[in-house]
Backbone as CSV, one residue per row, in Angstrom:
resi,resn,N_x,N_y,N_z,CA_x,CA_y,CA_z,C_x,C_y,C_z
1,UNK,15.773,18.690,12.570,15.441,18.291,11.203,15.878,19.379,10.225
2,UNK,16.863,18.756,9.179,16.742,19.725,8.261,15.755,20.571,7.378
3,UNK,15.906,22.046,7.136,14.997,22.564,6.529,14.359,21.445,5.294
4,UNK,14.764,20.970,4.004,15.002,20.417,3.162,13.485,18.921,3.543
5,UNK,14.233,18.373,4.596,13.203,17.135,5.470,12.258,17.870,5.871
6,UNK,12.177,18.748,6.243,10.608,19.935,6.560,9.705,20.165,5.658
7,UNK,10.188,20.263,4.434,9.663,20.987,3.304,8.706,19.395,3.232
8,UNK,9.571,18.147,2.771,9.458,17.309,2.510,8.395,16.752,3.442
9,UNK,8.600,16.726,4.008,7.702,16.294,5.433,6.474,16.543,5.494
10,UNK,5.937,18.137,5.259,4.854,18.996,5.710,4.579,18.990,3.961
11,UNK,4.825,18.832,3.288,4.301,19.070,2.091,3.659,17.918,1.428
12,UNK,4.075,16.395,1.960,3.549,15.444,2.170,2.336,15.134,2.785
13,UNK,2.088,15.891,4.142,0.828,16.013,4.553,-0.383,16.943,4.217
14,UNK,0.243,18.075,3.143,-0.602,18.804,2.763,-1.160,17.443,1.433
15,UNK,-0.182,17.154,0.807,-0.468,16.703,-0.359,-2.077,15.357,-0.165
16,UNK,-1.123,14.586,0.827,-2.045,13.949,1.172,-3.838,13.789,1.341
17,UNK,-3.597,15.177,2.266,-4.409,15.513,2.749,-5.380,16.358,2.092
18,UNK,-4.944,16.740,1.279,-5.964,17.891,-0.025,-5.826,17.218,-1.026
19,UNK,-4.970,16.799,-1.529,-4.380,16.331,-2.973,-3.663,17.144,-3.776
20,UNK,-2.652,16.622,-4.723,-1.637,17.257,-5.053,-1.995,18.656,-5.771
21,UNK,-3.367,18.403,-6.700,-3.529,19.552,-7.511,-3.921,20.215,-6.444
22,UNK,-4.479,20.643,-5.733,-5.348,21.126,-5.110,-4.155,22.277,-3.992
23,UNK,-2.559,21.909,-3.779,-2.086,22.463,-3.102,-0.591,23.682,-3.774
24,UNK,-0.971,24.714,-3.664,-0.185,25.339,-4.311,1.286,25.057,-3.544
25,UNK,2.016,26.098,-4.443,3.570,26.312,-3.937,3.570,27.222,-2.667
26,UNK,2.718,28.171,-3.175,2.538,29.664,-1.662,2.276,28.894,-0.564
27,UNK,1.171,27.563,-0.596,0.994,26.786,0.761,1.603,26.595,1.369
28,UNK,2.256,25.849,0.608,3.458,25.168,1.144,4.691,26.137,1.969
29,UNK,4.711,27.260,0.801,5.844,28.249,1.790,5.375,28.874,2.792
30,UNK,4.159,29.537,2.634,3.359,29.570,3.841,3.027,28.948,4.917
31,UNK,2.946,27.690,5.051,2.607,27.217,5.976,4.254,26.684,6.851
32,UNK,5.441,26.960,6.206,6.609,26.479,6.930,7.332,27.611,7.287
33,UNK,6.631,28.618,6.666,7.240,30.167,6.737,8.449,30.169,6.336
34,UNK,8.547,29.995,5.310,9.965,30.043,3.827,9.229,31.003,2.894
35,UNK,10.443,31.470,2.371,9.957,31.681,0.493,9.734,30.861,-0.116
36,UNK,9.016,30.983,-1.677,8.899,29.877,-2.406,9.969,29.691,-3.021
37,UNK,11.016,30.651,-2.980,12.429,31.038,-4.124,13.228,30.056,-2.786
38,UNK,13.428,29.887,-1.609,13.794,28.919,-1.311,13.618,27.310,-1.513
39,UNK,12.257,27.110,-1.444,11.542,25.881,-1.883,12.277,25.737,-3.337
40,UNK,11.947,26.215,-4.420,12.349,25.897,-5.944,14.294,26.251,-5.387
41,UNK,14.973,26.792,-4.500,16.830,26.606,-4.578,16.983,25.165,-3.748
42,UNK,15.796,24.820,-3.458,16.233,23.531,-2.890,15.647,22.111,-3.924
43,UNK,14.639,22.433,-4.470,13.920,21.395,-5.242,13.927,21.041,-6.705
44,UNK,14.759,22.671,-7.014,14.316,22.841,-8.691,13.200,23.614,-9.640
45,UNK,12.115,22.428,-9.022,10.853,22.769,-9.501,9.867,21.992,-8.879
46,UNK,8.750,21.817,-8.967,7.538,21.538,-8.102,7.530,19.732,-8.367
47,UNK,7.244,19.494,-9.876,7.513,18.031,-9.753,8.678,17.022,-8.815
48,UNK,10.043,18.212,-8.773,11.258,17.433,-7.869,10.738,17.193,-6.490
49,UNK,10.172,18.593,-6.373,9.626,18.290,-4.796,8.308,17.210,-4.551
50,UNK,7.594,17.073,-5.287,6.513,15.941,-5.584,7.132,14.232,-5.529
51,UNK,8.220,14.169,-6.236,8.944,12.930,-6.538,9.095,12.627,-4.895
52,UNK,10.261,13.422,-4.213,10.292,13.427,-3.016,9.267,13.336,-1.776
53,UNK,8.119,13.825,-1.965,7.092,13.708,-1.072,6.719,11.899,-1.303
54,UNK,6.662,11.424,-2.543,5.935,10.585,-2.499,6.647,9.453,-2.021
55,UNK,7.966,9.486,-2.595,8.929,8.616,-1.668,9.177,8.558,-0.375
56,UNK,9.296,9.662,0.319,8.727,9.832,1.732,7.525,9.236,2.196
57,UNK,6.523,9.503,1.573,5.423,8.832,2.201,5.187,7.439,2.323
58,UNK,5.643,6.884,1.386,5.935,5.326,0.869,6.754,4.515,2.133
59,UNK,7.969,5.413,2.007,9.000,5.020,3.183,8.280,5.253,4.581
60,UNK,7.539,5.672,4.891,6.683,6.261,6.163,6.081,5.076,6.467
61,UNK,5.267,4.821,5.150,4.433,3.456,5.457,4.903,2.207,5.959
62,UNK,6.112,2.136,5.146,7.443,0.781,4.695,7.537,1.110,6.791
63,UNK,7.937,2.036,7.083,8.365,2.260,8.751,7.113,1.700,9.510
64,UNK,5.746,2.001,9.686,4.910,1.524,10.106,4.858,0.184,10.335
65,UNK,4.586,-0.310,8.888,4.230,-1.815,8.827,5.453,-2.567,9.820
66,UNK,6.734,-2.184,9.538,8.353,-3.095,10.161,7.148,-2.658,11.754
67,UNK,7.423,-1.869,12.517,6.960,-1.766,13.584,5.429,-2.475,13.845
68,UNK,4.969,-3.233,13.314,3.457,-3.866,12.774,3.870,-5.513,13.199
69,UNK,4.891,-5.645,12.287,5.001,-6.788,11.634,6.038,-7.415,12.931
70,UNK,6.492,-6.612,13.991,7.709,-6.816,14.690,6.717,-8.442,15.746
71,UNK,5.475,-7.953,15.919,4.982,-9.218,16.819,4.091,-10.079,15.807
72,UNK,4.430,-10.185,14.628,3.866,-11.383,14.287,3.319,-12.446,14.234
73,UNK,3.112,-13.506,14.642,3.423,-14.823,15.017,3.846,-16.012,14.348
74,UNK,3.592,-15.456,13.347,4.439,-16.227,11.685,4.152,-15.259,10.471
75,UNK,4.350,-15.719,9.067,4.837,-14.930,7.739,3.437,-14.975,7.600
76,UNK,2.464,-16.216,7.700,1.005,-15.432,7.191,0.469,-14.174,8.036
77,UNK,0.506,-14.239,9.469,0.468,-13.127,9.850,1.030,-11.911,9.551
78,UNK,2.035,-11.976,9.242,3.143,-10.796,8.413,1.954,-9.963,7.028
79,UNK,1.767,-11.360,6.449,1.031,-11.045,5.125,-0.217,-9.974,5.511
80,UNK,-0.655,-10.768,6.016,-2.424,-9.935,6.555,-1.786,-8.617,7.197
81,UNK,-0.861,-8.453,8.107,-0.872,-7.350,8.371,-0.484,-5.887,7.436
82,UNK,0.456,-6.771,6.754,0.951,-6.067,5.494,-0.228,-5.762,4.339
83,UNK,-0.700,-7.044,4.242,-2.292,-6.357,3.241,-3.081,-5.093,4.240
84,UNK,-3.281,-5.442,5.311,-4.289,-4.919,6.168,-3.734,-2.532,6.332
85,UNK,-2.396,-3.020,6.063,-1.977,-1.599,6.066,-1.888,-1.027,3.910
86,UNK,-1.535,-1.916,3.532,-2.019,-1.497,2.017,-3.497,-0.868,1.785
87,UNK,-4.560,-1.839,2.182,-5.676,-1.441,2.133,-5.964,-0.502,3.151
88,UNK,-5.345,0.200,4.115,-5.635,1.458,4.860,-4.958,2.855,3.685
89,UNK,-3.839,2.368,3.284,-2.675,3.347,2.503,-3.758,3.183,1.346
90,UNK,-4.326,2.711,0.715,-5.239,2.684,-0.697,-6.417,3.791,-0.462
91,UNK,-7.509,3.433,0.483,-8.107,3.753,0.803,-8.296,5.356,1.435
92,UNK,-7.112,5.051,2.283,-7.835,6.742,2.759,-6.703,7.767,2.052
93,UNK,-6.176,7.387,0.818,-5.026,8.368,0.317,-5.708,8.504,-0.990
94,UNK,-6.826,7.871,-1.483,-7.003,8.482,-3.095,-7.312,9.134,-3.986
95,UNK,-7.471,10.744,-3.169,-6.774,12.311,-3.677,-5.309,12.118,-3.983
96,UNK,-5.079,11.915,-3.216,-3.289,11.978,-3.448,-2.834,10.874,-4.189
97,UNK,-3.229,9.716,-4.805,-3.058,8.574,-5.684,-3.418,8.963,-7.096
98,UNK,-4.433,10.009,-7.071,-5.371,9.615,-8.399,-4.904,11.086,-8.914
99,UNK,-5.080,11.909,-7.992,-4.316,13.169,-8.750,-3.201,12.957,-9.301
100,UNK,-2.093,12.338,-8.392,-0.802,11.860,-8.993,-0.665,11.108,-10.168
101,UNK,-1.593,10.595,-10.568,-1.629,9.699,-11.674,-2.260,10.729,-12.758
102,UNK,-3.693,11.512,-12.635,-4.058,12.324,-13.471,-2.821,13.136,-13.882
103,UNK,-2.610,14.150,-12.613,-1.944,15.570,-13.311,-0.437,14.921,-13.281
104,UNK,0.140,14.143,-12.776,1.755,14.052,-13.075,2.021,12.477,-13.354
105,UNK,1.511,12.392,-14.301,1.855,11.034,-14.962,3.116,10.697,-15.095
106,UNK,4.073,10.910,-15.785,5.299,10.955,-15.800,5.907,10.497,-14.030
107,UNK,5.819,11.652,-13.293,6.252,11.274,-11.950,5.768,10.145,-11.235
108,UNK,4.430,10.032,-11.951,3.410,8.615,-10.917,4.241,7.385,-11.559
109,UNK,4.783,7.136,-12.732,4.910,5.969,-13.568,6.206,6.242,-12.731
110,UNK,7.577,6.865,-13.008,9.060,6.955,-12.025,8.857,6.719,-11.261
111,UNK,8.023,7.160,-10.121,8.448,6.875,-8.237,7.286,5.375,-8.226
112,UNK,6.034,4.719,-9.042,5.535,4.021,-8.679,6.293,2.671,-8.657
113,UNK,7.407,2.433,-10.321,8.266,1.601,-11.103,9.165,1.642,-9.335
114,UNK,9.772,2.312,-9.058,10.369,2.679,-7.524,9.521,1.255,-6.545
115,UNK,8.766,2.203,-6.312,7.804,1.726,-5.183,7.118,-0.033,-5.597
116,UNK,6.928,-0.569,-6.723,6.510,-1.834,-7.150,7.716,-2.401,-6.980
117,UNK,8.906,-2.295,-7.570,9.913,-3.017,-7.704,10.570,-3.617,-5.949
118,UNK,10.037,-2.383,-5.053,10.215,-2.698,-3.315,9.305,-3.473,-3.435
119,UNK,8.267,-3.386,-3.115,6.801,-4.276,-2.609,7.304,-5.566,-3.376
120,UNK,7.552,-5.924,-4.643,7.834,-6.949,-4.788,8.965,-8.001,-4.085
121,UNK,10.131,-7.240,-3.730,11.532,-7.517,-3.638,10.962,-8.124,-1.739
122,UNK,9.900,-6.973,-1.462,9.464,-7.471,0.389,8.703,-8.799,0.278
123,UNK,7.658,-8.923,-1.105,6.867,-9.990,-1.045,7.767,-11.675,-1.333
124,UNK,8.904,-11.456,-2.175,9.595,-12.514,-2.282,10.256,-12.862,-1.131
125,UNK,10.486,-12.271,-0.252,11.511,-12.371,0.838,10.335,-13.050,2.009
126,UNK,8.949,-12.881,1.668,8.142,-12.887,2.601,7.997,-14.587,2.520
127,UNK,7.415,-14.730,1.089,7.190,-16.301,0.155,8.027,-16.915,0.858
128,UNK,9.609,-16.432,0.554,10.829,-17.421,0.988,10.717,-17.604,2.541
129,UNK,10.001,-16.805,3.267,10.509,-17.249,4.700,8.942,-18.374,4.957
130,UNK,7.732,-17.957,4.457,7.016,-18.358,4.284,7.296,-20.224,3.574
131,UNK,7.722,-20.461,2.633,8.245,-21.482,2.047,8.914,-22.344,3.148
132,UNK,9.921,-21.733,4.007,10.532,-22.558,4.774,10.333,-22.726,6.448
133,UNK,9.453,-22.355,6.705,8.827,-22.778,7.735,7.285,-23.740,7.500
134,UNK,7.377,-23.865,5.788,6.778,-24.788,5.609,5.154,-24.465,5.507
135,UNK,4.579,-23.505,5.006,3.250,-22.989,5.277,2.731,-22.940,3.779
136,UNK,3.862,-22.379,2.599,3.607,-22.363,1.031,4.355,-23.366,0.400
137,UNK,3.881,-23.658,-0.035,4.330,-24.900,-1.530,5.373,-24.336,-1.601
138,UNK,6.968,-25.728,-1.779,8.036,-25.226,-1.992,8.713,-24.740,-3.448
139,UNK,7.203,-25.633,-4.489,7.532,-24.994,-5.973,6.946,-23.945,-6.453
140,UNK,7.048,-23.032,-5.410,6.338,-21.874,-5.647,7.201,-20.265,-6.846
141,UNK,7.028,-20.064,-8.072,7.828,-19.185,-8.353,7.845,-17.936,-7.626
142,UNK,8.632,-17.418,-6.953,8.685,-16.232,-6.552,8.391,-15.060,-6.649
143,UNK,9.186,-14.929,-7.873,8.832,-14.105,-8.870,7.514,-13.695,-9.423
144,UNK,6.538,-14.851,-9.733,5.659,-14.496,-10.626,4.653,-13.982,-9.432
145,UNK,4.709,-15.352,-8.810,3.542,-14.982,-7.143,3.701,-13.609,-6.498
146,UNK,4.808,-13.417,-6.839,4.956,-11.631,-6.071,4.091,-11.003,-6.980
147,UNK,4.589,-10.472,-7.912,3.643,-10.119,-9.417,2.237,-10.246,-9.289
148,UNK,1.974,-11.778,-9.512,0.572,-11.578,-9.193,-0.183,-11.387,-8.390
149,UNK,0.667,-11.424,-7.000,-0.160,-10.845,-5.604,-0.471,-9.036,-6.128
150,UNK,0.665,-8.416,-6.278,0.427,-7.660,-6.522,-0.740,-7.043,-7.402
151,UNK,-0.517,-7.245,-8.974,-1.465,-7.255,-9.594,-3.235,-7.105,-9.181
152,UNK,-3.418,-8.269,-8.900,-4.795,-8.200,-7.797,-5.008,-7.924,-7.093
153,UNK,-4.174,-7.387,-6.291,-4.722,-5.888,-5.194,-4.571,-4.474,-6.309
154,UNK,-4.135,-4.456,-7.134,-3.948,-3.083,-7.798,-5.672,-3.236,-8.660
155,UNK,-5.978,-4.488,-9.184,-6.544,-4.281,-9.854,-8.270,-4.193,-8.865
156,UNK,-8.349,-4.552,-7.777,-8.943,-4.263,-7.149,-9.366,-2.938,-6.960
157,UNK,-8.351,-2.118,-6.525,-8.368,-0.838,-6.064,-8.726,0.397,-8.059
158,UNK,-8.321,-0.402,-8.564,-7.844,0.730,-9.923,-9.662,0.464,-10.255
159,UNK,-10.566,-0.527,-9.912,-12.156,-0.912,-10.378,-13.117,-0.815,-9.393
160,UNK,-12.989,-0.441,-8.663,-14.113,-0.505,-7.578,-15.175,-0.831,-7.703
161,UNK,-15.657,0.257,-8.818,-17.228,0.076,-9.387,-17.666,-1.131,-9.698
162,UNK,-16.433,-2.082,-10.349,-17.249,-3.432,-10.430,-17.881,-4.502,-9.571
163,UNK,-17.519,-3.833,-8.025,-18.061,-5.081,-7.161,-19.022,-4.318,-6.763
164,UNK,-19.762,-3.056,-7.002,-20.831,-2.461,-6.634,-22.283,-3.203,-7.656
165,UNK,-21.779,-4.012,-8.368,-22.421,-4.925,-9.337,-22.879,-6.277,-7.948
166,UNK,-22.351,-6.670,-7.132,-22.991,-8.000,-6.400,-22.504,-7.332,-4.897
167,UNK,-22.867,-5.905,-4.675,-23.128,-5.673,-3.633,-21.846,-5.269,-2.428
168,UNK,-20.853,-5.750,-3.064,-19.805,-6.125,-2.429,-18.746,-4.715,-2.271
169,UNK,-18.474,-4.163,-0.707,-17.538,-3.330,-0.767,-15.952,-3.584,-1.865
170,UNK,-15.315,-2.641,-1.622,-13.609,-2.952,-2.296,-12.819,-3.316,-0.877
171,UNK,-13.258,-3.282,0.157,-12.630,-3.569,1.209,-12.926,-5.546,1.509
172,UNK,-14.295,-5.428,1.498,-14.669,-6.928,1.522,-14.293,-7.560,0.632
173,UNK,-14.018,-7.070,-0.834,-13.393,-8.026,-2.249,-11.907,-7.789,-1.882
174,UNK,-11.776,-6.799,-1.480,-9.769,-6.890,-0.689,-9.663,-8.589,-0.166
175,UNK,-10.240,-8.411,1.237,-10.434,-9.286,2.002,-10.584,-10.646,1.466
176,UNK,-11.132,-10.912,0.609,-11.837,-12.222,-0.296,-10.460,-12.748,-1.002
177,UNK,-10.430,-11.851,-1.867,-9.331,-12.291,-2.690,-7.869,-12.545,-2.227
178,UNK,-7.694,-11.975,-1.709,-6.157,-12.147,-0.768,-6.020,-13.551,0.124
179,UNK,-7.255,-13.966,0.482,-7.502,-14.856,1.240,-7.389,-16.213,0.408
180,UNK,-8.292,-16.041,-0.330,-8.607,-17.130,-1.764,-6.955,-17.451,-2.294
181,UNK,-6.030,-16.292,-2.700,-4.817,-16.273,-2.657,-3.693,-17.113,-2.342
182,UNK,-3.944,-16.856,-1.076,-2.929,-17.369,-0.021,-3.636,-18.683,0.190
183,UNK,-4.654,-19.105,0.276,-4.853,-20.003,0.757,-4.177,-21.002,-0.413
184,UNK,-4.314,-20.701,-1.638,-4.168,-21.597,-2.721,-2.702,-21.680,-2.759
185,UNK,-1.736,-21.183,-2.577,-0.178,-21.515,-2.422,0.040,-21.971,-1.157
186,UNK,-1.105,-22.186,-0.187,-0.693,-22.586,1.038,-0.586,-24.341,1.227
187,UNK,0.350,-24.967,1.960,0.142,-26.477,2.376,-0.852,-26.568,3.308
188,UNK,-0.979,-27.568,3.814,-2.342,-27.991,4.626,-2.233,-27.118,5.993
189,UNK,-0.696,-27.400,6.341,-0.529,-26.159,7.735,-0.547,-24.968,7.652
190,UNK,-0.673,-24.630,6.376,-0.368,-23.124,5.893,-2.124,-22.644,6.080
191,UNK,-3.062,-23.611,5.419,-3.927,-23.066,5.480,-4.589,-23.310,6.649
192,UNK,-4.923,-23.942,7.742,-5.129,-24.270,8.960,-4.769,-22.807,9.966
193,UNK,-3.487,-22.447,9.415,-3.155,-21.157,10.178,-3.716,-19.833,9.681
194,UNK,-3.771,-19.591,7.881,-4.962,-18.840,7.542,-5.938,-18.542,8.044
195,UNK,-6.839,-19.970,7.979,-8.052,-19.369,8.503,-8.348,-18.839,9.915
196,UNK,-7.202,-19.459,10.885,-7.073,-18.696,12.485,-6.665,-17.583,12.204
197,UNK,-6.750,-17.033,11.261,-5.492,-16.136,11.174,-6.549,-14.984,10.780
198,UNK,-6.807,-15.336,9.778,-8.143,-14.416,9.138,-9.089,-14.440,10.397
199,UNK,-9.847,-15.294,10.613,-10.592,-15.425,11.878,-10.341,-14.585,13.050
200,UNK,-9.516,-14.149,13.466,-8.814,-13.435,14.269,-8.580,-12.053,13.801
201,UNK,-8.393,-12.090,12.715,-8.494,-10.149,12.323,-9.560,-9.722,11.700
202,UNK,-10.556,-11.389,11.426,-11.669,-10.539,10.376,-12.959,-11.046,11.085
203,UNK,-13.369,-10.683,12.628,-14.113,-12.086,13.187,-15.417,-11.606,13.063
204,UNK,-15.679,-10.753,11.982,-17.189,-10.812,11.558,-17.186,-11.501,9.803
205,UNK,-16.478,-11.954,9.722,-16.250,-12.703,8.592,-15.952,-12.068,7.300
206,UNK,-15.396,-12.557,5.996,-15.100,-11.837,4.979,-15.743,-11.063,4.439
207,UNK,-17.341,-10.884,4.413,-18.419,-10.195,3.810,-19.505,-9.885,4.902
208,UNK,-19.080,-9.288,6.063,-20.315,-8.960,7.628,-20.121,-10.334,7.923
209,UNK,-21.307,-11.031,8.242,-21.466,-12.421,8.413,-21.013,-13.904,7.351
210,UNK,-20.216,-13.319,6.541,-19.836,-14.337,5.677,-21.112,-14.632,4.597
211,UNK,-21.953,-13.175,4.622,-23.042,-13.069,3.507,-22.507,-11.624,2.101
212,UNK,-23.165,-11.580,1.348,-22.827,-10.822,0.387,-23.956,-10.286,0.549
213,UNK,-23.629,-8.904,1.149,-24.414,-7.546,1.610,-25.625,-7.650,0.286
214,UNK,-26.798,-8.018,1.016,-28.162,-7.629,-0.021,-28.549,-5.688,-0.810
């Protein structure tokens, strides 16, 4: 591995793992046993190397899920598994989400515009294969349904606090809504396979027992 992919690599897991403010430059050279005057002849400056971590990590995920998604058994399965690793990537990364957004705004809005414009471009491709094996409505816009899938998982994750109002985790309102979702662009076979589908990855039901935690 190149030095360069090292930096990138291990500085990703610091970031992650502490959060961005939280990890100096010395760490980083320290812990790969470089200078930092190497780090900045390879990066520039700290934001370049930040841009890069986060795209890395993104792409890390993007690698996971393909290896996830390889035994499928159809595109709704695809979906759930693909939500099912979003909501792991949401969840246990949001030091490293929220710092990025606090202290480097600028960089969060560039590499996120990046990173939305993929997730969308995977979710249309998903619809379309989805569409023709006959599971989603064939007048389905693509476009917008990507969008708004999206949307409502972001807006999920960006509010939490509001489902602490009827009790309800952000993992169980994940779960709910995605479901509610799909089911509603789904044809009759589409949703028949949903609910085996959900049933099968969620078999204590959407909320514990299919109750809303007292």
């Amino acid at each position: 591995m190149l030095l360069k992919d090292r930096i990138v690599a291990e500085s990703t897991n610091l970031f992650v793992r502490n959060g961005v403010k939280s990890v100096r430059m010395d760490d980083i050279a320290s812990r790969l046993g470089v200078s930092k005057r190497t780090i900045y002849e390879l990066f520039g400056d700290r934001e370049s190397l930040i841009v890069e971590c986060v795209r890395h990590f993104y792409a890390s995920q993007d690698e996971k899920h393909d290896r996830r998604v390889a035994s499928a058994r159809n595109v709704i399965e695809e979906f759930i598994l693909l939500l099912e690793d979003w909501e792991n990537m949401m969840m246990t990364n949001i030091n490293f989400m929220s710092d990025l957004k606090r202290f480097y705004p600028a960089v969060f809005e560039r590499v996120y515009s990046e990173i939305r414009q993929r997730g969308q471009e995977r979710l249309k491709g998903s619809l379309k294969k989805g569409i023709d094996e006959g599971l989603f409505f064939p007048e389905l816009n693509l476009d917008f349904t990507a969008v708004a899938l999206m949307a409502s998982i972001n807006t999920i994750f960006a509010s939490p606090s509001v489902y602490d109002e009827v009790h309800v985790s952000v993992s169980d309102a994940f779960k709910y809504i995605t479901m509610c979702f799909f089911r509603g662009i789904s044809t009759k076979e589409g949703i028949h396979i949903i609910d085996d589908t959900f049933r099968k990855h969620f078999p204590g039901g959407l909320f514990g027992q299919n109750k809303v935690r007292a």
